[in-house]
N, C-alpha and C positions, 0 to 999 in steps of 0.2 A: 657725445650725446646720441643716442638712439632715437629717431624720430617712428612713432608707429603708424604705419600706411595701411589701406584699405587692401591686405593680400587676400581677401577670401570673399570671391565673388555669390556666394550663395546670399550674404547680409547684403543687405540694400541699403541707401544712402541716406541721409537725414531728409533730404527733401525729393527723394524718390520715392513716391507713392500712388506710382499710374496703374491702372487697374491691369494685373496679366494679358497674356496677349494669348489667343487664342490657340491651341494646337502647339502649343510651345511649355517647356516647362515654366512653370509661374512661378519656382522659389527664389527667382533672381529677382524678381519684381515686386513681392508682395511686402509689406510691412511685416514685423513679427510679432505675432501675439506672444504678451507676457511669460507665458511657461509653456507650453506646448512646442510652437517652434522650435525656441531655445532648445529644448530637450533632444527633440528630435536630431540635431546637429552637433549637438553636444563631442561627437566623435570627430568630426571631420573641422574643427577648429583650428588654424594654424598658430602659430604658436607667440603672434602676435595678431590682434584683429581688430577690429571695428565694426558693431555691428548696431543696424537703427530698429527702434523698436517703439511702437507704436500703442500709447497708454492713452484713452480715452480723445481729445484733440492734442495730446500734447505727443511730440515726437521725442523719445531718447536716443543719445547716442551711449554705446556701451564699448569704452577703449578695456583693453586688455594687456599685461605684457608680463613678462620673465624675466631674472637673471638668475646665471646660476652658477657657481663655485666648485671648483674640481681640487684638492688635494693632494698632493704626491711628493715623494719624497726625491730631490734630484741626487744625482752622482755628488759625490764628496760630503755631502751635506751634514752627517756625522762625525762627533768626534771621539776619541779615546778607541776601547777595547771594542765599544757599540761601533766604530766604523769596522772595524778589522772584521765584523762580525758579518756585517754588511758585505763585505771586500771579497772576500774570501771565505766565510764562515755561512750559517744556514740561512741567516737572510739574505735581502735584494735590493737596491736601489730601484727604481722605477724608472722604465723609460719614459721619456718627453712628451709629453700630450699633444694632440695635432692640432693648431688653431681653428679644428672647426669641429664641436661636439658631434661626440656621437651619441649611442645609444649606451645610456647609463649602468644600467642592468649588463649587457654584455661586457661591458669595461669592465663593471664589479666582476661579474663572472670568470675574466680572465685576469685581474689582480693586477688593474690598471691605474688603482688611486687607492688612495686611501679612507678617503670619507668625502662627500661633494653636500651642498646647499643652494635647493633651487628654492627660491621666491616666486609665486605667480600671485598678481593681486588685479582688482578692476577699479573702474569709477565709471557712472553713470551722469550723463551730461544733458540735460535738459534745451529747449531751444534758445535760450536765451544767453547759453555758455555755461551759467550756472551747475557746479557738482552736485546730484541732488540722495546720490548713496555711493558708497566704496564697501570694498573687502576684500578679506584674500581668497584665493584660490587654494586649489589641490596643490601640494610641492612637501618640501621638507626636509631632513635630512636623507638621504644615503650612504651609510656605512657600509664600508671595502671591509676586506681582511687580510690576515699577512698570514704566508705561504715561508711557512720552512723548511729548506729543505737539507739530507744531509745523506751524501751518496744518492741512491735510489728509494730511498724514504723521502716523503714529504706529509705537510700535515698543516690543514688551513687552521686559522685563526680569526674566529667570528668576532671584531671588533665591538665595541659596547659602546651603542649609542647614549645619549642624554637625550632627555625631551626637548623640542623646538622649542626658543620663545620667540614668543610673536609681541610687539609692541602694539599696544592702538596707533590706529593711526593718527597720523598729526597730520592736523587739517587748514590750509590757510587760504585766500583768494583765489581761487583757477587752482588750486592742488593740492595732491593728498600722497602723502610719503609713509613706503611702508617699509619695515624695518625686520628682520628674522635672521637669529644667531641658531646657527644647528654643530651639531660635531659630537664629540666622545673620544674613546680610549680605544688603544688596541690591543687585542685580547692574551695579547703574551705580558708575561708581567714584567718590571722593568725594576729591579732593585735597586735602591738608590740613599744617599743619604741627603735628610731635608734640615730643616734649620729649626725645628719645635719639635717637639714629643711626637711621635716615640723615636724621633731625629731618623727613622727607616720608614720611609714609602714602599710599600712592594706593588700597587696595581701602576701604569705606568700613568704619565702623566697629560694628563687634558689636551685637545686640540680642537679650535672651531675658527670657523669664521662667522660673520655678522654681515650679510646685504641687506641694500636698503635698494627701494624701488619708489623714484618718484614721477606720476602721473598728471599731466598735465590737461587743462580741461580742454586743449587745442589737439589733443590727441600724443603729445611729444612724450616721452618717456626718457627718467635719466637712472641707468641703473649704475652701481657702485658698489666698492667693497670699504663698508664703515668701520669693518674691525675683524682680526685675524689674532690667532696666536703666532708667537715668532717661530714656530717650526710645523708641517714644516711648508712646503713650497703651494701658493696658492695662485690656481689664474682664474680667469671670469672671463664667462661668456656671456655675449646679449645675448636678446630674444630669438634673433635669427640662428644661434648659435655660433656666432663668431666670436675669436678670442679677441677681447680687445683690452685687456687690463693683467698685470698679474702685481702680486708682494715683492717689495725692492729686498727685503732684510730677512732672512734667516739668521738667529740667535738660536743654536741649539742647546750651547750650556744654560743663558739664561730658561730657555721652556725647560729643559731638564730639571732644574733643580726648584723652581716655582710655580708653571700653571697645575695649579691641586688646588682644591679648595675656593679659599674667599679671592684667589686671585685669578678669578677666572668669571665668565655673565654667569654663569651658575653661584657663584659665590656675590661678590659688591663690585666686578671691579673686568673692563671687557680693555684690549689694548686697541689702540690705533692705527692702519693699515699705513704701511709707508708703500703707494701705489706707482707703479710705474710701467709707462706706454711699453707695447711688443715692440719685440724687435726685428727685423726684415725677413724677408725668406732668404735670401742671401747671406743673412748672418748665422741664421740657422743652420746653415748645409756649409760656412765657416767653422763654425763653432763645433759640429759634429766631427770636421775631418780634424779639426785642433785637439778635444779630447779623446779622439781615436787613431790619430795616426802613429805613424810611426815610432816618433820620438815622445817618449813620455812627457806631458806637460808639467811645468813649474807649476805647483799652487803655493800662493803664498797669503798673506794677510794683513792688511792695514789699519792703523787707527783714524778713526777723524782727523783730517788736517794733513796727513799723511800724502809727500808727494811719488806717486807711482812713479812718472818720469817728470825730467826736468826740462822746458823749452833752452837749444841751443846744444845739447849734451848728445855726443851718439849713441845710436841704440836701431837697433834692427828685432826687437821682437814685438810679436802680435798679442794683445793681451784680451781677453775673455772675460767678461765681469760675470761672474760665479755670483754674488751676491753683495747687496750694498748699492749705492748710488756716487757717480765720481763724475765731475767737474772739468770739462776741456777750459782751459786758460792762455790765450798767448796776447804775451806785451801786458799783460795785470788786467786785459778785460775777460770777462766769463762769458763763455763761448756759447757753449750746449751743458747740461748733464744728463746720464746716462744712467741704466739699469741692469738687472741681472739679462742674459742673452748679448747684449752690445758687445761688439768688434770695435776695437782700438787701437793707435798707436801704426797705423798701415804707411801713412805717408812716409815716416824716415825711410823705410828703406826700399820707397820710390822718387826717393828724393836727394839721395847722396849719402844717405845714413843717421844725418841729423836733425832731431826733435822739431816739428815745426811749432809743438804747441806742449804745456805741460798739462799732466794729469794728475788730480788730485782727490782725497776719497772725501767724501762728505758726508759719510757717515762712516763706519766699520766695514771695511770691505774684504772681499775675498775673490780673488782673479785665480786665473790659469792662461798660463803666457807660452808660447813655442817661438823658435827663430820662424820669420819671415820665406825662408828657403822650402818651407813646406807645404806652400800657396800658389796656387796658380796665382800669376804676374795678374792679369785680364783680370781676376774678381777683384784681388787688391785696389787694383785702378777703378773699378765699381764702388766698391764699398769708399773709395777715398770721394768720390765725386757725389754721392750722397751724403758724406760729412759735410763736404761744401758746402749746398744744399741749405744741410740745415742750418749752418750755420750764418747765413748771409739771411736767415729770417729772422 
């Protein structure tokens, strides 16, 4: 949960209303008149605020806030001929997004996502606590493009957005929840064969996500990702721009061969985000040297129920959750579960070689696993003492 704080000292406080001070600038102090003011600052708003504003005896307070949705495609995350194409052929995988947004426009510009979805919406708070108007803000989709290239040729591809939809707001005691699905196609075509007439799709096929932003009359904001399509990789950031959420599941066969049409919010029918917490800096700059070093990594694939390792069995490799959500278990109790980014499996071989706990997938998962010998000892011993951690909560 994101709480929104008073960052922007030009707006004055609900029950600050003492008359300017002399020889000083007065827009810290004054009340704001309805449109004027407001206007006035319009530019220099940070990108979560609170601001009080002063309508006849009655003082409002005006909370504001953001989330917003970045898209990108990670390493492996294709399958078939489309990965090879990916691989070694004119397209690209995406490198990893940094957990702290940037400038969206320049991202686009250097072919850093794919399509992104910011939500900004308000509520107006009366003295009594009471909401007394909401609505959204400026935001909306932005659509990336895909860059192909082949030798010293290259040649962007203007992706084709779809129009936003914006839900009304749903409105209950103390809060008002706003809801906004953005996204679109990418402008290369994707041929493929569908399951109804004309049984060939040639544009390729649909991608969005759906955030929802709920505001609280105490000022609190809780932003979220309500709905995504299974391909491909999606994170969110709050207000402040911090990454704090991403999508546990990539299914690329399944988007490949059905989001088109009625099975998509443009059509009757939006899917449900399987969300899950980031994962450490430490795992991150794990997880980079595992898919980059030396020795090529295992990827392999599990179904539901499927146990990755077994508690009591030896085993000395480090595994990677690529995608999917898996279940630490030992002695038949459940530990922790875990998301795409997570470092796994470290203790056995700081510990004699054998399994102290088993892992199990809980949904469809997809790892990349290297031996243990390709770690510095000292992080292992980190990343083991924060399993601890969590697991004793």
């Amino acid at each position: 949960m994101a709480a929104l704080t008073d960052t922007h000292h030009q707006w004055t406080r609900a029950n600050d209303v003492r008359p300017p001070r002399t020889g000083g600038d007065a827009s810290n102090r004054q009340p704001l008149q309805r449109e004027g003011a407001r206007a006035q600052h319009r530019r220099a708003r940070p990108r979560s605020w609170r601001a009080a504003d002063r309508c006849g005896d009655h003082v409002l307070m005006r909370y504001e806030s953001l989330v917003t949705s970045v898209s990108w495609i990670p390493s492996e995350a294709m399958e078939g001929m489309l990965h090879y194409g990916m691989d070694v052929g004119p397209g690209h995988y995406d490198a990893p997004l940094p957990d702290k947004l940037g400038d969206l426009e320049e991202w686009r510009a250097a072919d850093r996502f794919r399509f992104a979805n910011r939500l900004r919406a308000w509520i107006e708070v009366d003295g009594s606590g009471s909401i007394t108007g909401s609505g959204y803000g400026d935001g909306g989709g932005v659509i990336g493009s895909t860059t192909l290239r082949l030798g010293n040729l290259h040649h962007c591809f203007r992706a084709v957005g779809l129009p936003d939809l914006r839900s009304d707001p749903e409105r209950e005691d103390g809060w008002v929840r706003f809801t906004q699905t953005a996204g679109g196609r990418t402008g290369v075509p994707m041929p493929r064969r569908v399951r109804r007439r004309p049984y060939v799709q040639w544009n390729a096929p649909l991608a969005w996500t759906t955030v929802a932003l709920t505001l609280h009359a105490d000022g609190r904001a809780e932003p979220a990702l309500a709905g995504a399509s299974r391909f491909p990789r999606h994170w969110v950031y709050d207000s402040a721009g911090q990454l704090f959420a991403k999508s546990g599941l990539i299914d690329f066969r399944d988007w490949y061969r059905r989001s088109c049409g009625r099975h998509t919010p443009w059509g009757d029918q939006d899917s449900p985000a399987l969300v899950t917490t980031v994962e450490t800096a430490l795992e991150q700059s794990l997880s980079a040297q595992l898919m980059r070093g030396a020795a090529k990594p295992r990827i392999r694939r599990f179904k539901p129920g499927s146990v990755l390792v077994r508690q009591g069995e030896p085993g000395t490799e480090i595994y990677l959750i690529l995608d999917g959500v898996v279940r630490v278990e030992r002695d038949g109790e459940r530990l922790a579960e875990y998301g795409p980014g997570a470092m796994l499996g470290e203790r056995a071989p700081l510990e004699g070689g054998t399994r102290t706990s088993s892992l199990i997938a809980v949904t469809a998962c997809r790892t990349a696993s290297a031996g243990a010998g390709q770690f510095d000892r000292a992080a292992l011993q980190e990343l083991a003492g924060g399993h601890r951690r969590e697991s004793a909560t």
